[in-house]
C-alpha positions as a Markdown table, in Angstrom:
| # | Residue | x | y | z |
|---|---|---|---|---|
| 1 | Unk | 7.3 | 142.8 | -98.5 |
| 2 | Unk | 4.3 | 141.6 | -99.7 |
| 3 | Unk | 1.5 | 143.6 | -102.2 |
| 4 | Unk | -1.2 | 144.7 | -100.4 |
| 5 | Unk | -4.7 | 145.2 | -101.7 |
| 6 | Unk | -6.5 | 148.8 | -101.7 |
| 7 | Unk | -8.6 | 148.1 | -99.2 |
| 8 | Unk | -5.7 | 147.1 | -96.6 |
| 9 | Unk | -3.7 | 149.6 | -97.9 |
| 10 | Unk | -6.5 | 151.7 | -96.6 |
| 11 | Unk | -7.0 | 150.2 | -93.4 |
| 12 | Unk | -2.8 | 150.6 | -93.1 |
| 13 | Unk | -3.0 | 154.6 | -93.5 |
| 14 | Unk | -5.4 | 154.7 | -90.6 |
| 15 | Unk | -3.2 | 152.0 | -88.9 |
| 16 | Unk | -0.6 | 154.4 | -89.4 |
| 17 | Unk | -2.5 | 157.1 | -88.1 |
| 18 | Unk | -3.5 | 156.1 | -85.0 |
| 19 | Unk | -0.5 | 154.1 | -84.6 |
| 20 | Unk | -3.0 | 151.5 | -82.7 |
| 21 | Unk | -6.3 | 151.2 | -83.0 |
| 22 | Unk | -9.4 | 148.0 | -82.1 |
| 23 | Unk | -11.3 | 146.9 | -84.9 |
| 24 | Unk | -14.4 | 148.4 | -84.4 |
| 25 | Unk | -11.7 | 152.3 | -84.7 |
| 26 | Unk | -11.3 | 150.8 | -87.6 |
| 27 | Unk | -13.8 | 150.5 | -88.4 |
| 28 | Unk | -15.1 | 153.9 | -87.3 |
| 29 | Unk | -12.3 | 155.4 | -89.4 |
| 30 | Unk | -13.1 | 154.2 | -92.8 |
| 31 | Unk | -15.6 | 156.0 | -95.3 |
| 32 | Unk | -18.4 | 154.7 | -96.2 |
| 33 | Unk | -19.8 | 152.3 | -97.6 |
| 34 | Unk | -18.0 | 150.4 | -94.1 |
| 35 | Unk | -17.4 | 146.7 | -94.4 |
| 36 | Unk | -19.4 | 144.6 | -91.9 |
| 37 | Unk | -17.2 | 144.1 | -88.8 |
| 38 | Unk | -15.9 | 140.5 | -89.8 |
| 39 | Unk | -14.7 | 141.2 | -93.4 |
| 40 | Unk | -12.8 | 144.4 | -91.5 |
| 41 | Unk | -11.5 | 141.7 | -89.3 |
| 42 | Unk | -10.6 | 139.5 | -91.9 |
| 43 | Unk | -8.8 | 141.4 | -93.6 |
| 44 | Unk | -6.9 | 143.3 | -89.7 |
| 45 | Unk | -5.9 | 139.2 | -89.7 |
| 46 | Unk | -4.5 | 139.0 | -93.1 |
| 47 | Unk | -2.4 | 141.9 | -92.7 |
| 48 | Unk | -1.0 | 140.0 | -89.8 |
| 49 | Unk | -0.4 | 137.4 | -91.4 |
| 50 | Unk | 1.7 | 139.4 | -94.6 |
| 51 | Unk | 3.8 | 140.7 | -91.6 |
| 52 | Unk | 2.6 | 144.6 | -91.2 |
| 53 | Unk | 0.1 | 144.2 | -88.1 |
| 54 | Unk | 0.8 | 142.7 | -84.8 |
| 55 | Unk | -1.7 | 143.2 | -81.7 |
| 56 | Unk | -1.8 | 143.3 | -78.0 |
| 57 | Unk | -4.4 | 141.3 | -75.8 |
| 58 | Unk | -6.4 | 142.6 | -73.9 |
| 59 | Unk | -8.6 | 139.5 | -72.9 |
| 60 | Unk | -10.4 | 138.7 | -75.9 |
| 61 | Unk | -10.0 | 142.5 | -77.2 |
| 62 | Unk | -7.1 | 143.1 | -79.7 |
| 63 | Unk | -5.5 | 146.2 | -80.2 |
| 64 | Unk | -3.8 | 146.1 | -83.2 |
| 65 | Unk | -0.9 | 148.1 | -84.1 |
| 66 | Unk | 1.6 | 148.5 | -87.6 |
| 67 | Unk | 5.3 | 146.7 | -87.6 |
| 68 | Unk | 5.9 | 148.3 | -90.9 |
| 69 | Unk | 6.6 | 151.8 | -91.3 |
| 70 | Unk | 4.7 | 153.6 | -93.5 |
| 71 | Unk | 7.8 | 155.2 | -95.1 |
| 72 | Unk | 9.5 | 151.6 | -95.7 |
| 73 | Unk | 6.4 | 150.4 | -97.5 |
| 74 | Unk | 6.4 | 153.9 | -99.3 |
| 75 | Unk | 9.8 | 153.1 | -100.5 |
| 76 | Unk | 8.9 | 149.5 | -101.5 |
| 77 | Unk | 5.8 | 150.2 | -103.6 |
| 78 | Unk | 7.9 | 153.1 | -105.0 |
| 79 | Unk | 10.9 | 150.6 | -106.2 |
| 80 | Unk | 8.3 | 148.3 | -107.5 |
| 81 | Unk | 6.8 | 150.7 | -109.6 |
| 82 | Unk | 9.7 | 151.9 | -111.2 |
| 83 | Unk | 11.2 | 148.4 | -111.8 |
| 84 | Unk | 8.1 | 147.2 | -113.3 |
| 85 | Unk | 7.1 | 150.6 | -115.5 |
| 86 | Unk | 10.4 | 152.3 | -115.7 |
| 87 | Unk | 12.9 | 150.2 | -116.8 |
| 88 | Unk | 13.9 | 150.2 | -112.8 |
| 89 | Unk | 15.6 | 153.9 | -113.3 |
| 90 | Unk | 14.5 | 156.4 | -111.5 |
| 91 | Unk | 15.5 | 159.1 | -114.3 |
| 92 | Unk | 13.0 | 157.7 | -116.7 |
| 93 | Unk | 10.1 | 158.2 | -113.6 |
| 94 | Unk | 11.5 | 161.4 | -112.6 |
| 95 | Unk | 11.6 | 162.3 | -116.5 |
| 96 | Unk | 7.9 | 160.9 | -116.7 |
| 97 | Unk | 6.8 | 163.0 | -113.7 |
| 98 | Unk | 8.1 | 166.4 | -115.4 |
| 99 | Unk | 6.6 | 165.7 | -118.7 |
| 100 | Unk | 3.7 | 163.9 | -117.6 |
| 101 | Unk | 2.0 | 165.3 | -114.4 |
| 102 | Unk | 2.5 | 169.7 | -115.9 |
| 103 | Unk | 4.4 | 169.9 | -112.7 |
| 104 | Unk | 4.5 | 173.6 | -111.5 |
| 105 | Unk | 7.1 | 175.8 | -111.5 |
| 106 | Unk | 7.4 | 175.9 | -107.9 |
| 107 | Unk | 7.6 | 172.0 | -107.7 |
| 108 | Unk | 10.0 | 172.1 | -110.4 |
| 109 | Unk | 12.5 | 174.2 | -108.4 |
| 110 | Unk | 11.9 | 171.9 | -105.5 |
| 111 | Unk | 13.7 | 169.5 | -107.5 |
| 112 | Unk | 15.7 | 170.9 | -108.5 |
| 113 | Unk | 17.1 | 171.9 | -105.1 |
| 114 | Unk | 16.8 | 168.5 | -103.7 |
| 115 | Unk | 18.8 | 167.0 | -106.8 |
| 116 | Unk | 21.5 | 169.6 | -106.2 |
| 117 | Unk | 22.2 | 169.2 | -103.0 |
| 118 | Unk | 21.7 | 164.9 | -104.1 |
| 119 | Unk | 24.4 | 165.8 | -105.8 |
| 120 | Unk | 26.3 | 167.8 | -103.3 |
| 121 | Unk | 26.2 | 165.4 | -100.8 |
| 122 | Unk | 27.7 | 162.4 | -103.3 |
| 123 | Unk | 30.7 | 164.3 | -104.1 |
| 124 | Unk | 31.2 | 164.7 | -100.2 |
């Protein structure tokens, strides 16, 4: 799965949103300063072209819509990050995110439950 840049990443959340939208929804969706209409569709095309847009035609209207989930790019960026600044083990990003981000005590017991019942469901 390809990188993408912030701006498609941006145009991908409201891709995701919508679950289809037409340029100019696009468009309509992003904050401004918008793009002008062909660098938005520039960039709709390149996204096609990295594999996580695909469109119907309707004439010569495209409705574009995302063939990757947001979850599995999610998961993706979230491996690549922790291979490339964690040694790739998530203990040593889960230990930086403790120590690091002053989680609260509430998130901290969150945690704590989901890596119990991890560990639960491994010894199953």
């Amino acid at each position: 799965m390809e990188r993408l840049t912030t701006t498609e990443e941006q145009i991908m959340e409201i891709m995701w949103r919508t679950q289809k939208a037409l340029i100019r929804e696009v468009l309509e969706n992003l904050p401004n300063p918008k793009p002008p209409y062909t660098t938005l569709a520039s960039h709709i095309r390149q996204l096609e072209k990295k594999g996580y847009l695909d469109h119907h035609a309707f004439g010569n209207t495209y409705q574009y819509f995302p063939i990757v989930s947001q979850e599995a790019y999610r998961q993706n960026s979230t491996r690549r990050l922790i291979n490339q600044h964690f040694e790739g083990s998530a203990k040593n990003f889960l230990s930086f995110l403790v120590k690091e981000e002053k989680m609260s005590d509430e998130d901290l017991n969150e945690l704590k439950t989901l890596i119990n019942e991890a560990s639960k469901n491994q010894k199953s």
